[in-house]
Every structure is written in structure tokens, then in C-alpha cells.
C-alpha positions, 0 to 999 in steps of 0.5 A: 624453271622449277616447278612442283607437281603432286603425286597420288601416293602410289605415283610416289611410292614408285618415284621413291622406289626407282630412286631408292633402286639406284636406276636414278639419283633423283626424283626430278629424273625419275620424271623427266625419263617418264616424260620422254618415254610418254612423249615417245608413245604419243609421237608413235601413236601419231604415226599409226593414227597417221598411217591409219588415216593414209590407208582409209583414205586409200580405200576411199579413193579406190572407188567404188566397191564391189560386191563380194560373192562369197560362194564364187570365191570359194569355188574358184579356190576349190577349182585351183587345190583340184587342179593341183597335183597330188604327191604321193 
């Protein structure tokens, strides 16, 4: 299937400057592997989305939260670092 596509000029600057580089032997390739690379992007951004959706949906389910008490966190860790002994 043919199909023509426009470019602004600075797209086409770069089309013809990959193909004049010798990485491609044409535009048509040019833009088939700018194709599959997008593609790739949206299928791994579509994964993270996915596994995003996955670890909210695990907090959700948890339950319900807790409150969080700064103060008592900070004691307990200060409690732990002086019950470690000191190497001289």
C-alpha cells in the first residue's frame, strides 16, 4: 500500500540527511524504522502505565491506612543507632 505523507521541512531535513549519512538507502526506511521505534516506546510506556495501575491498585486494596507518626519513627531509629556499638 503506497502512501504519501508530509513532512515539515525540518522533518525532511533530517529524512534526507539520514539517508545521505548512508545509515539508510531510503526515505521509505527512514520512516518505517522511526515507526517501529515509536511503537516500541508506546508498547513499553504501556507496560510502566500498566505496572503503575498494578501498584496503586495494591495500595488501594491494603487497606486502610495508618497514620504516620513522624516523631515515634524517629525515636525508635535513634533508640536502634545507640544500641549499636561503636568501633573504635
Amino acid at each position: 500500500m503506497g502512501m504519501n505523507v508530509n513532512l515539515t521541512p525540518q522533518l525532511e531535513a533530517l529524512v534526507r540527511s539520514k539517508v545521505n549519512s548512508g545509515m539508510y538507502t531510503s526515505a521509505s526506511e527512514v520512516v518505517r524504522e522511526a515507526l517501529r521505534l515509536m511503537d516500541e516506546q508506546d508498547r513499553l510506556r504501556q507496560v510502566k502505565l500498566d505496572g503503575l495501575r498494578s501498584e496503586v491498585r495494591k495500595g488501594l486494596d491494603s487497606g486502610v491506612s495508618e497514620k504516620w507518626d513522624a516523631t515515634a519513627v524517629k525515636a525508635k531509629a535513634r533508640a536502634r543507632h545507640a544500641a549499636k556499638p561503636t568501633v573504635a
